[in-house]
N, C-alpha and C positions, 0 to 999 in steps of 0.2 A: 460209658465208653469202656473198652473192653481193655488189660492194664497189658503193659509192653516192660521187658527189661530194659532196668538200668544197668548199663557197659560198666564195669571194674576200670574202664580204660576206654581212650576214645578209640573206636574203631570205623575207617572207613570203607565203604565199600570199593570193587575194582573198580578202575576208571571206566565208564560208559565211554562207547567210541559212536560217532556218527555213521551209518555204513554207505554214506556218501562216500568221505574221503579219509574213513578212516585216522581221522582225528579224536586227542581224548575230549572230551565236551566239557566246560569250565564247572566245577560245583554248584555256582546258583544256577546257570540255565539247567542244569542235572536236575538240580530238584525240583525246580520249577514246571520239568515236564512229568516228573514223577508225580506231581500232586495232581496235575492236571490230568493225568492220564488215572488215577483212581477216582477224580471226580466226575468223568465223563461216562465213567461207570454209575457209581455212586447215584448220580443224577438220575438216573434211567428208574429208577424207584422201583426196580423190580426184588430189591431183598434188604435186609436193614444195611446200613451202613458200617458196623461192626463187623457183619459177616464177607463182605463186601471188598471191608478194606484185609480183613483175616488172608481171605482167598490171593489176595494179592501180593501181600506179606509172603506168603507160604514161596510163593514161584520166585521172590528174590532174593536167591542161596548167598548171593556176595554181602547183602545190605548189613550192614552194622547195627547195633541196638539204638545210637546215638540216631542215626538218621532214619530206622523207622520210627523212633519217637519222635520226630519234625515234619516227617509226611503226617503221621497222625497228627500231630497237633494242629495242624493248618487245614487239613482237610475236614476237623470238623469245626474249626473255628469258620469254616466257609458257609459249613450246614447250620450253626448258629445262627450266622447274620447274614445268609445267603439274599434276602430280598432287598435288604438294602448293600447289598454286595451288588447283586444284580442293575441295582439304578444306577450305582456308579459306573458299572462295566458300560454301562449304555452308551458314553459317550467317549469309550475307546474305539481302539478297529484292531481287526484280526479276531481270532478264536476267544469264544466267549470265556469257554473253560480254563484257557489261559491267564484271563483275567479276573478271574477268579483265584486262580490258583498265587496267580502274584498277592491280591490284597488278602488273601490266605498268613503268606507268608510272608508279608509289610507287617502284620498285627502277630506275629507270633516268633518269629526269628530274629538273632540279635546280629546277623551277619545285612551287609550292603546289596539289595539285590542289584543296585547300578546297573553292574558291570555286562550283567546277561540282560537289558532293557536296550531295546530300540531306541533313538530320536524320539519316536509319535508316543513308545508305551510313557518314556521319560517326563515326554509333556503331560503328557492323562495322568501319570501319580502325580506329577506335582501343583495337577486342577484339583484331583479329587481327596489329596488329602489338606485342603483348604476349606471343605467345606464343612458344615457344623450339622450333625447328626442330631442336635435339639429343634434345628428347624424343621426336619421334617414330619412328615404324617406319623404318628402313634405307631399302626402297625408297620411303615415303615423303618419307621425309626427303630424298634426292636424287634425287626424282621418275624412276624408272626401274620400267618395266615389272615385274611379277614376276620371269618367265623371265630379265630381263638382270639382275637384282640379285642373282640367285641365283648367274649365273656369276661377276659383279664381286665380291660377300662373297666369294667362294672364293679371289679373288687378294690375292695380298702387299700387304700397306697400303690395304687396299681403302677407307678413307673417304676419304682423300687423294686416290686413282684418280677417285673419284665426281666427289669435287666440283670435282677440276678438269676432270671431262666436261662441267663445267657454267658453265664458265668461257668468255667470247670469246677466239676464239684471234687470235693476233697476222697481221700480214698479213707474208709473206715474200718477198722479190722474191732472185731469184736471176738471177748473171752472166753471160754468154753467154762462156765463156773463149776462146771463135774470136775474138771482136771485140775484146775489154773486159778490164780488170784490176781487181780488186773494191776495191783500195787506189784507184783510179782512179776508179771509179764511187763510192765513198764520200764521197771526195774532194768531185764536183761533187754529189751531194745533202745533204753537210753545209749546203752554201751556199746563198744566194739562198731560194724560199720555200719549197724541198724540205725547208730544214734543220730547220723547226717539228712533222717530223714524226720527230725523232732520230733517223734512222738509224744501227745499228749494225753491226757484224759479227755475224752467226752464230757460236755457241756449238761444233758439231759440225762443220756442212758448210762450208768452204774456199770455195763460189763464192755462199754466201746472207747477206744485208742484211735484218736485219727493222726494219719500221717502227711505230713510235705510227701508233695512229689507223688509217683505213683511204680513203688516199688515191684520187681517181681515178687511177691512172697513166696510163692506153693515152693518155693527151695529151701524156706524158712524153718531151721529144727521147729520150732513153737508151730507152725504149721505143719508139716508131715507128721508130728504128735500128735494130732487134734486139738490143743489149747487155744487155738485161735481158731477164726475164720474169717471171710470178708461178708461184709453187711455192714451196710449206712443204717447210721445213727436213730433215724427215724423208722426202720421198719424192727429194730430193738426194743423197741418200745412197745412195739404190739404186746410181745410177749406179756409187758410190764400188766398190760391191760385184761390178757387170759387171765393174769393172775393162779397158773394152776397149783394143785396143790396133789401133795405125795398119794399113790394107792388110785387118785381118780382115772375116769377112760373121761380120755381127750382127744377129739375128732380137729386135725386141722384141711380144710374141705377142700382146699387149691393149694396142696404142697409147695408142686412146683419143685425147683431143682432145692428145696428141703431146709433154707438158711434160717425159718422161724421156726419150724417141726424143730431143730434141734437147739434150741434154746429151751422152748418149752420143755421139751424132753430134761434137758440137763437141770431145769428148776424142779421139775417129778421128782428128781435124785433120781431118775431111773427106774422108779417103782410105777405100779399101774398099769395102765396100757394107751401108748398113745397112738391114733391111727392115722398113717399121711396117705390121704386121698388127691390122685391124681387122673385126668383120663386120657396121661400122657404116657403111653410106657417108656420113652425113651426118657423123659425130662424125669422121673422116677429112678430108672436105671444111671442117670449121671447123678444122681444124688445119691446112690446107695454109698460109694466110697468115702462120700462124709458122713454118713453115720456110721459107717466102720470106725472112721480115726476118730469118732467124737466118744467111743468106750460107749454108746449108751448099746442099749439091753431091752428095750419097750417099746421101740417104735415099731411098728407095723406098716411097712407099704403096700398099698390096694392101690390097683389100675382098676377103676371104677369107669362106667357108662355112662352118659348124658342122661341115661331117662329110665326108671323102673329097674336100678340095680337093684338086686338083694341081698347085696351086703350092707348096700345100705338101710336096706327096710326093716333088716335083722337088729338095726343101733337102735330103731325110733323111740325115742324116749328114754334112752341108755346113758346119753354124755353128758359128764359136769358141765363141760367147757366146749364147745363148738369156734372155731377160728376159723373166717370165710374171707380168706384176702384175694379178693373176687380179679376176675381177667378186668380191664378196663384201659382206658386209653392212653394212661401213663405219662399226661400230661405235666404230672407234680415231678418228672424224672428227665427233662428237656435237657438237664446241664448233663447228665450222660449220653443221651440219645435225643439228640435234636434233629435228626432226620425226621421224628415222631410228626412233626407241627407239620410238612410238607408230606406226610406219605400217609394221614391220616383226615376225615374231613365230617360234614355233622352228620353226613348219614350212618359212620360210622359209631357212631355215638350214639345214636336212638339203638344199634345193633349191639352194643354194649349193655345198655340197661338192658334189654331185653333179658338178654345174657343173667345178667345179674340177677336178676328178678325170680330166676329161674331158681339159681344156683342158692338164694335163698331161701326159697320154699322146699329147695328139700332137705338144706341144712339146717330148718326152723325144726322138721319132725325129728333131728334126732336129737333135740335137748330134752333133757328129764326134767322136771317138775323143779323148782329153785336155782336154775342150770341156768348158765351165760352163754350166750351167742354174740360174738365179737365181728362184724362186717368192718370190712376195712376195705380200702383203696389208694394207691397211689395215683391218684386222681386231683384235679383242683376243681373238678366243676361240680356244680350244686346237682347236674340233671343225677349224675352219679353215685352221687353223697348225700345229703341233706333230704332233696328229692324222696332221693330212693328209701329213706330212714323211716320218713313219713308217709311214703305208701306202703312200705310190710308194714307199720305201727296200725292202719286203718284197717289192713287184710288178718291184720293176728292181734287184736286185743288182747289175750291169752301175755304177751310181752310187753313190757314195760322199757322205756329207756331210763338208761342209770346215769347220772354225772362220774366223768371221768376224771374228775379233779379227786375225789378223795380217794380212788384207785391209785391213781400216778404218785399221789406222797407219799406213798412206802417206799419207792422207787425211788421217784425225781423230785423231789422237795420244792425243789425251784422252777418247777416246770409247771404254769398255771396259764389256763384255757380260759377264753375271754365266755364259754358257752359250755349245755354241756358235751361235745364233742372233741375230740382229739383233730386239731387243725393246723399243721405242721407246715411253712412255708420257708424254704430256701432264703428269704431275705430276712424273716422274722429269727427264725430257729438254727440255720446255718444246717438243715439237714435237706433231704429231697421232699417234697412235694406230701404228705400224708393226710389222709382222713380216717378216720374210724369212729364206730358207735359202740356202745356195749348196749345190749338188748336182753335182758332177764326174764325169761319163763315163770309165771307167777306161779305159786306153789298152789295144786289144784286143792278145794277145800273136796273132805269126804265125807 
């Protein structure tokens, strides 16, 4: 979910008039049509819901911080448990959107909606919040498509898994280790009005601080510095897993808007050359400005082709370290973007591997001879993960898989994998959704 300021002070927006009669309209019905009327967009699934709700944000010049953080928060508490949102609506009347938009904001607002409720809406909340959410169906009960509920029952503790996909995930800022020392950054956000928002240490990764709440930061001195940045817990750890090291060329193969390229980079010290391949040039170009503020000096961004680049053909066989945190269906990331489970479905996912498949094979030729290639995903499903580990392992003998347990102990000490992959789960780890493999190039004999 995309992070909204928090107000120094309550601010409300002007009073909304009805242009019936030109009366002001009481604050719950206000809001109530406000969430409704972004969900009736929202719904139409024609663009993520972040973007969605951004556009709609932009056009309310009155709205206060305070209350676009309560449309946000209800409209995607909607998209979290929209199907079983949905069963309940069923046996209301009037606008369905509406009805939504109310048990939206029944589970997420500490104000009375009472007062702006009908007679009929009055009786339906007071049927529907008597009824017990463990009775129902599995994917009903934690609102997840058919096809995803089917893969999630198949995993280990799977009601646990569920419901904390349905949970807000915590916002994680992570260190910039070229500038900043995380005892040091702690330090100054303990204090002054950073401190309201507890900042803690991270649990696994050594350079991340999660915070209460979901601050604006980018106004942050530690941010317009470069010493920080935002990134969850779990995709910090990649890095842990390149492992790279000062002087090497380090290819990471799906940049992307740049949050692990420059970690890695700031563990190079800067030295070497590290290359962020994208074949996005915008999602490239919104990324250059953090690696301005991040001081590094090494990274190289390439707006690369799908097919027969030659820049890429020019590496084959070149890089220590290869990082391939491949496109995929982003399943492991539901507590941000839970619009994901309804705008996404399984033939999407055979289109994914494919995807994948691809993006592997041509990031397998630019590892050199004793070189690591790191496949990752924020993914929870095996077709994507596991699957796919053990079809490059059959198509490229030449690679080896390595356990990630005795990698992550230089790092994360306390962070130990039941296998040997990197298996990150929201309910187990308190981070987002993770997979990754480390894959070694065996050193050719001559």
């Amino acid at each position: 979910m995309s992070t909204h300021r928090s107000p120094r002070k309550k601010t409300m927006p002007a009073r909304q008039k009805n242009p019936q009669n030109s009366t002001p309209i009481p604050l719950m019905a206000r809001r109530i049509n406000q969430v409704a009327e972004v969900l009736g967009q929202v719904l139409q699934w024609e663009h993520p819901a972040d973007s969605v709700l951004s556009y709609w944000m932009r056009k309310q010049k009155n709205m206060g911080g305070r209350d676009r953080a309560e449309v946000t928060n209800a409209v995607f508490d909607v998209l979290r448990h929209l199907r079983r949102y949905r069963y309940l609506a069923e046996s209301g009347v009037g606008s369905g959107t509406r009805r939504l938009a109310i048990l939206g904001l029944l589970n997420t607002w500490d104000k009375d909606l009472r007062e702006a409720l009908d007679e009929g809406e009055l009786a339906w909340v007071s049927h529907v919040v008597t009824l017990d959410a463990m009775e129902m169906p599995f994917a009903q009960r934690y609102s997840l498509p058919d096809w995803l509920a089917e893969q999630i029952s198949a995993m280990p503790d799977s009601e646990a898994l569920a419901a904390a996909l349905n949970t807000e995930a915590p916002l994680d800022l992570r260190v910039n280790p070229l500038k900043a020392e995380r005892e040091a950054v702690l330090a100054q956000l303990s204090s002054g009005e950073t401190a309201r928002f507890k900042p803690t240490a991270t649990s696994h990764s050594p350079w991340g601080i999660r915070l209460r709440g979901r601050p604006y930061v980018v106004n942050w001195p530690q941010f317009e510095k470069g010493e920080i940045e935002v990134q969850d817990e779990g995709s910090q750890l990649l890095a842990a897993l390149v492992a790279p090291k000062r002087g090497e060329m380090i290819i990471d193969f799906c940049a992307g808007a740049g949050g692990k390229t420059l970690l890695i980079g700031a563990l190079m010290r800067s030295t070497g050359r590290l290359y962020a391949f994208d074949t996005s040039a915008t999602r490239l170009a919104r990324a250059k400005p953090r690696f301005a503020r991040s001081g590094l000096s090494n990274i190289v961004p390439v707006v690369v082709t799908e097919t027969n680049d030659t820049r890429i053909k020019r590496l084959h066989g070149k890089a220590q370290r290869v990082l391939v945190d491949a496109p995929c269906s982003g399943t492991g990331t539901l507590r941000r973007n839970p619009d994901i489970k309804w705008r996404f479905h399984m033939p999407d996912i055979d289109h994914y591997v494919q995807i994948q498949r691809e993006i592997l094979e041509r990031a397998a030729k630019c590892v050199a001879p004793g070189g690591r290639l790191v496949y990752a995903t924020c993914s929870l499903l095996s077709q994507e993960n596991q699957d796919q580990v053990t079809w490059f392992l059959q198509q490229h003998p030449h690679f080896e898989l390595m356990d990630v347990n005795p990698i992550l102990a230089s790092r994360s000490p306390d962070l130990t994998m039941a296998g040997p992959y990197l298996e990150l789960r929201p309910d187990y780890h308190h981070t987002d959704g993770f997979f990754a493999a480390v894959l070694q190039r065996k050193t050719e004999v001559v």
